[in-house]
C-alpha positions in Angstrom: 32.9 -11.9 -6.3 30.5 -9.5 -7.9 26.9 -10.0 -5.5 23.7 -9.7 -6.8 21.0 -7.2 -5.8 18.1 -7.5 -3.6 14.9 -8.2 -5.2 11.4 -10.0 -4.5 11.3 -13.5 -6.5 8.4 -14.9 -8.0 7.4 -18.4 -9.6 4.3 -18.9 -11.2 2.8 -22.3 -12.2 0.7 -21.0 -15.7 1.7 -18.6 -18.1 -2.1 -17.0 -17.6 -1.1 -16.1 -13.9 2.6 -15.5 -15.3 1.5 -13.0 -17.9 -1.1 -11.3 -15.1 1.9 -11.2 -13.0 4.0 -9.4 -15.5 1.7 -6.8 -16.3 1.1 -5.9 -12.7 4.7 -5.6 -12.2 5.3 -3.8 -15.5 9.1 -2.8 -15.8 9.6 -3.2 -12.0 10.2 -7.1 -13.4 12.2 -9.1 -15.3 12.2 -12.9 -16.7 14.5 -15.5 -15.6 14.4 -18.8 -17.4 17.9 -20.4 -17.0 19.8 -17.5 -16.1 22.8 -17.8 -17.5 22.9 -14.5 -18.6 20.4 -12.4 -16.8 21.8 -12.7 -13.5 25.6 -12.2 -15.0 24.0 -9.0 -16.2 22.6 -8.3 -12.8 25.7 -8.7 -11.0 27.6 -6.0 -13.3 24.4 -3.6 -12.8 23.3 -3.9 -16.2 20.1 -4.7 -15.2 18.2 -3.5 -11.5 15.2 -5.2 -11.5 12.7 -4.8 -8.2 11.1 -8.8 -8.9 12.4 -11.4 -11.0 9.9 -13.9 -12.1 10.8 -17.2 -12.7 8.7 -19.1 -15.6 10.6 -22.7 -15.0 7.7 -24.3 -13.5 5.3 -23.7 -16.4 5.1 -26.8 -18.4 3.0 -24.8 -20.8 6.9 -23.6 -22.1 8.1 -27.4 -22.7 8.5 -30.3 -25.1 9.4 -31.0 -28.3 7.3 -32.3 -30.7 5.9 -32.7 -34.5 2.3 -30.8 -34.9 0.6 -32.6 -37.9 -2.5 -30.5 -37.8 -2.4 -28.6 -41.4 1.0 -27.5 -42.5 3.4 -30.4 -40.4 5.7 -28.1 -38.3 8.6 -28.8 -36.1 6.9 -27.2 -32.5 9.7 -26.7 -29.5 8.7 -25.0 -26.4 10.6 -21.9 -25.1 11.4 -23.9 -21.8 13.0 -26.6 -23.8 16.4 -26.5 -22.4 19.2 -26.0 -25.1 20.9 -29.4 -24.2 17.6 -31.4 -25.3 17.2 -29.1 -28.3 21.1 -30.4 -29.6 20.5 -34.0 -29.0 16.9 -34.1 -29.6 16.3 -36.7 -33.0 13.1 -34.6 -34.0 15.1 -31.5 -33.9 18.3 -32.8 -35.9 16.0 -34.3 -38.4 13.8 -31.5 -39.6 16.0 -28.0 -38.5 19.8 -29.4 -38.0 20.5 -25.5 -38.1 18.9 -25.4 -35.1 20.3 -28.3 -33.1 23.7 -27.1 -34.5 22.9 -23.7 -32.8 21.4 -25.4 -29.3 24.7 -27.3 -29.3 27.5 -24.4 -29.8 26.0 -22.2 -26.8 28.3 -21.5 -24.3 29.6 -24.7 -22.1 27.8 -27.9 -21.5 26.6 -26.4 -18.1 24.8 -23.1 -20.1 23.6 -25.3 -22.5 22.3 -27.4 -19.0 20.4 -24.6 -17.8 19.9 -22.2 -20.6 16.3 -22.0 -22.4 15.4 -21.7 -26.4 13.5 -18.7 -25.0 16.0 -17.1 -22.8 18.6 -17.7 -26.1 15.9 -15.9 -28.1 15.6 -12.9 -26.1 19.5 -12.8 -25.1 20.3 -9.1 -24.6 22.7 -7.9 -27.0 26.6 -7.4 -26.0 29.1 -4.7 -26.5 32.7 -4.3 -25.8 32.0 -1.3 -23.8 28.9 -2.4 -22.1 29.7 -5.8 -20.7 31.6 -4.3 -18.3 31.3 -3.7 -14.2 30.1 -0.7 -13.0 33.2 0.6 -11.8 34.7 0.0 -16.1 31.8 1.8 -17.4 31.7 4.4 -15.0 35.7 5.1 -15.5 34.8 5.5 -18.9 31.8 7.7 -19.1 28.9 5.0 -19.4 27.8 4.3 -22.9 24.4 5.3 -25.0 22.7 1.2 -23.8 23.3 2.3 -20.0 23.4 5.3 -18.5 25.7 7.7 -20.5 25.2 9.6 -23.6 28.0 8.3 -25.9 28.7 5.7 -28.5 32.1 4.6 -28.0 32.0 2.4 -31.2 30.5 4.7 -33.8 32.0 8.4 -33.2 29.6 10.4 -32.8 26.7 7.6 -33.5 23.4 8.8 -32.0 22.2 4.9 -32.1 23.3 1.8 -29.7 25.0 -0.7 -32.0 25.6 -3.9 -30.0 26.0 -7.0 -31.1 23.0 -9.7 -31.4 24.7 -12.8 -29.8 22.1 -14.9 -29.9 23.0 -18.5 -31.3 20.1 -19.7 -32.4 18.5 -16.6 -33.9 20.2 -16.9 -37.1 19.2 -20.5 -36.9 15.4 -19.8 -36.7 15.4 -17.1 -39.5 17.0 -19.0 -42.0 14.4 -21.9 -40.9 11.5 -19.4 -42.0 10.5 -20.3 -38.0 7.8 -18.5 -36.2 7.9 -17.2 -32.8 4.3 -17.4 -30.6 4.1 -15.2 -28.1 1.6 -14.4 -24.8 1.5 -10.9 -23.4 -1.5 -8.9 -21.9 -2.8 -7.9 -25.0 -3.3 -11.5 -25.9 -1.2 -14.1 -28.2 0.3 -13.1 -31.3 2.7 -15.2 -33.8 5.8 -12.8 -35.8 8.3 -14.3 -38.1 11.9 -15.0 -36.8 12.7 -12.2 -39.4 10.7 -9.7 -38.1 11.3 -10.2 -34.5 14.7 -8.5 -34.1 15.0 -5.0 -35.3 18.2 -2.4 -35.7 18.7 -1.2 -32.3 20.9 -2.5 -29.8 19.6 -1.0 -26.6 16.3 -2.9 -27.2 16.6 -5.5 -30.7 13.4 -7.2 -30.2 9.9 -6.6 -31.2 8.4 -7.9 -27.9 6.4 -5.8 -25.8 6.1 -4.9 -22.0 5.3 -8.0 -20.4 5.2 -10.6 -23.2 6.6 -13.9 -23.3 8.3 -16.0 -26.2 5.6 -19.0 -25.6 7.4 -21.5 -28.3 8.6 -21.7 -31.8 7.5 -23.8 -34.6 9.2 -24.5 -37.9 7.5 -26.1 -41.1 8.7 -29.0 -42.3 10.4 -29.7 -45.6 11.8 -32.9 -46.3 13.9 -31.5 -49.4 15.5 -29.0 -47.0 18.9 -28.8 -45.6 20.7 -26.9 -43.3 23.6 -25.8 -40.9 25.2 -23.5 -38.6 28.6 -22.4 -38.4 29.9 -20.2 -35.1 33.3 -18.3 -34.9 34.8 -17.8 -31.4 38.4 -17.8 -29.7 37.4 -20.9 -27.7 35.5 -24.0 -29.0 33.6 -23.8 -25.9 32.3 -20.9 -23.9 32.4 -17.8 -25.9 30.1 -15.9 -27.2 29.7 -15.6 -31.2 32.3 -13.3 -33.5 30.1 -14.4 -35.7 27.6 -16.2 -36.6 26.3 -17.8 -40.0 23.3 -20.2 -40.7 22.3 -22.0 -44.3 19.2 -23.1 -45.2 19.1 -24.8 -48.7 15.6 -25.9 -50.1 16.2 -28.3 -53.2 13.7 -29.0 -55.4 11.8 -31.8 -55.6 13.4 -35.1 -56.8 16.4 -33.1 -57.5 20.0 -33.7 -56.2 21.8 -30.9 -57.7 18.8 -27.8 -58.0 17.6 -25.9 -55.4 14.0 -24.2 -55.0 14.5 -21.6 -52.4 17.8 -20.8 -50.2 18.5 -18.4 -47.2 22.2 -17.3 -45.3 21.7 -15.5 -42.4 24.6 -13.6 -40.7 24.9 -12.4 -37.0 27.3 -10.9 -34.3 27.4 -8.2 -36.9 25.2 -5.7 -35.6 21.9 -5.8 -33.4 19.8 -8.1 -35.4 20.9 -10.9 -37.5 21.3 -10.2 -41.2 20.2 -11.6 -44.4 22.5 -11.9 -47.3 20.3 -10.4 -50.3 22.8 -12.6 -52.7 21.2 -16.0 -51.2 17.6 -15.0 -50.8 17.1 -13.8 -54.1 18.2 -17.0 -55.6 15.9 -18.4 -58.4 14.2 -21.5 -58.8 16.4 -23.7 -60.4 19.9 -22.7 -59.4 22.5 -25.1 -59.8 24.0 -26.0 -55.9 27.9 -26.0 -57.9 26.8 -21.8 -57.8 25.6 -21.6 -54.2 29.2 -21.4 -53.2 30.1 -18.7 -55.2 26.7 -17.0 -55.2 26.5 -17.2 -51.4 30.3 -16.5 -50.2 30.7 -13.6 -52.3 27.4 -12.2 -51.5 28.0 -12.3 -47.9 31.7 -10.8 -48.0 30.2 -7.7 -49.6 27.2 -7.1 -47.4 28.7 -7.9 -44.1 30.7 -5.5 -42.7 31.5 -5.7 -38.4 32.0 -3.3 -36.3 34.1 -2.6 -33.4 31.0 -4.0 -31.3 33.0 -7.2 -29.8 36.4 -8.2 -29.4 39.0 -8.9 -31.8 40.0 -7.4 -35.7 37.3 -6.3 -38.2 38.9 -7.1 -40.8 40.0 -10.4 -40.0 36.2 -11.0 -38.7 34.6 -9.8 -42.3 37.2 -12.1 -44.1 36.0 -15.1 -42.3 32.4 -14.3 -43.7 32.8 -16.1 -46.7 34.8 -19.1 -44.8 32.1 -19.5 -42.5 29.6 -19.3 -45.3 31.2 -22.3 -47.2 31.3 -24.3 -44.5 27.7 -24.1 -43.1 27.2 -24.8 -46.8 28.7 -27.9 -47.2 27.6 -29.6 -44.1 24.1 -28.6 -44.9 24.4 -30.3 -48.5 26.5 -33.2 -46.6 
């Protein structure tokens, strides 16, 4: 039994007086939500935080709801616990992609406890990092903690873990937007441009910000799906990951306005296959198939950031792909 640290706990009741208590702290402090993977993390001495502040009593951070004010958007809080995002009506009808997501985290008990937000901001994962102490130490640390190496790119002056993060993929191929609440004020970034290329640190969020909530717009022409591949149909984290968002056009069964595939587990941020974003107006759904598998085969290539064969992870790109594609189109 791995025991956690020592450290002062803290549990604000607003997110003004939890983002005041953030920026006091400044890196001394880190967020717990559900915990289901911070304090994993904390155990194995990934992370030694001096306070851990708890943002589970802020009902600022909950609910799920329609916003009708201007553009009608799906609005879910980052409290919203994962288990009401999967069976939540609201969410399946407008972003199924979403509840798909929500609904393949983990086991029934992370899913119990874990957050929308937490999911959002999961630290990335690496073969070599998600390790004890004693393991990483044995094998000379790694460039994301404490060493100087990359043991999965030779030579490789940058940390490429893997984004493992469920719904992310979800949320960008959803065109979602991510509101956040820091000391510098409130600010609202695309899902796309929230996660960048570097696995020691993939998001865009800065010291002492929180994800407040997401909201998606509505479209009542648009379908979508997730597809997860893992060892176990429960528990495991992603191999990889693949979301489809198909916009048809209006009055149309079989032509499509606008479409998206979003790939992850890859590298550290979700990808976007260039093939399915680039499709035009118009485009007959007997393509997307072809257009969107083939497209994704040559683009993604893994890396020996998680467990199992490369190979046999980049050929299950385009398997993946069809089949987040024909549960979106039903």
């Amino acid at each position: 039994m791995l025991p956690l640290p020592i450290f002062d706990h803290h549990r604000p009741r607003t997110l003004s007086e939890a983002v005041g208590l953030l920026a006091r702290l400044g890196d001394r402090a880190v967020v717990i939500a559900g915990g289901t993977d911070l304090l994993p993390n904390m155990k194995q001495g990934l992370v030694e935080p001096e306070h851990v502040v708890s943002i589970n009593a802020i009902e600022e951070l909950k609910g799920i709801r329609i916003d009708t004010a201007g553009e009608e958007r799906l609005v879910v809080g980052a409290g919203a616990r994962l288990v009401e995002i999967a069976d939540s009506v609201l969410v399946r009808l407008v972003a199924p992609a979403l509840a798909d997501a929500a609904s393949m985290v983990g086991g029934p008990h992370h899913r119990a406890m874990g957050t929308l937000g937490g999911n959002i901001c999961l630290d990335t994962r690496c073969r070599y990092y998600n390790q004890t102490y004693f393991w990483r130490k044995s094998l000379g640390f790694c460039l994301k903690k404490d060493g100087t190496v990359c043991h999965v790119v030779k030579g490789g002056s940058k940390c490429v873990a893997a984004a493992s993060n469920d719904t992310a993929p979800a949320l960008i191929a959803l065109d979602a937007d991510i509101h956040l609440l820091g000391p510098r004020g409130a600010r609202v970034v695309p899902a796309r441009d929230f996660y960048v290329a570097d696995g020691i640190k993939n998001t865009v969020l800065e010291q002492g910000e929180l994800v407040v909530r997401v909201s998606i717009p509505r479209n009542r022409d648009r379908r979508s799906a997730y597809e997860k591949l893992r060892r176990r149909g429960a528990i495991d984290f992603p191999l990889l990951s693949i979301a489809v968002r198909v916009d048809l056009s209006p009055g149309s069964s079989d032509r499509i306005d606008a479409a998206d595939v979003v790939v992850s587990a890859l590298g550290a941020r979700p990808r976007r296959v260039r093939a399915a974003s680039q499709c035009k107006p118009g485009t007959s759904i007997a393509d997307l198939g072809r257009i969107f598998s083939e497209g994704a085969h040559a683009e993604c290539k893994p890396l020996p950031n998680v467990d199992e064969d490369t190979d046999w992870r980049r050929d299950m790109v385009p398997v993946l792909v069809d089949k987040a594609l024909a549960r979106a189109l039903g």
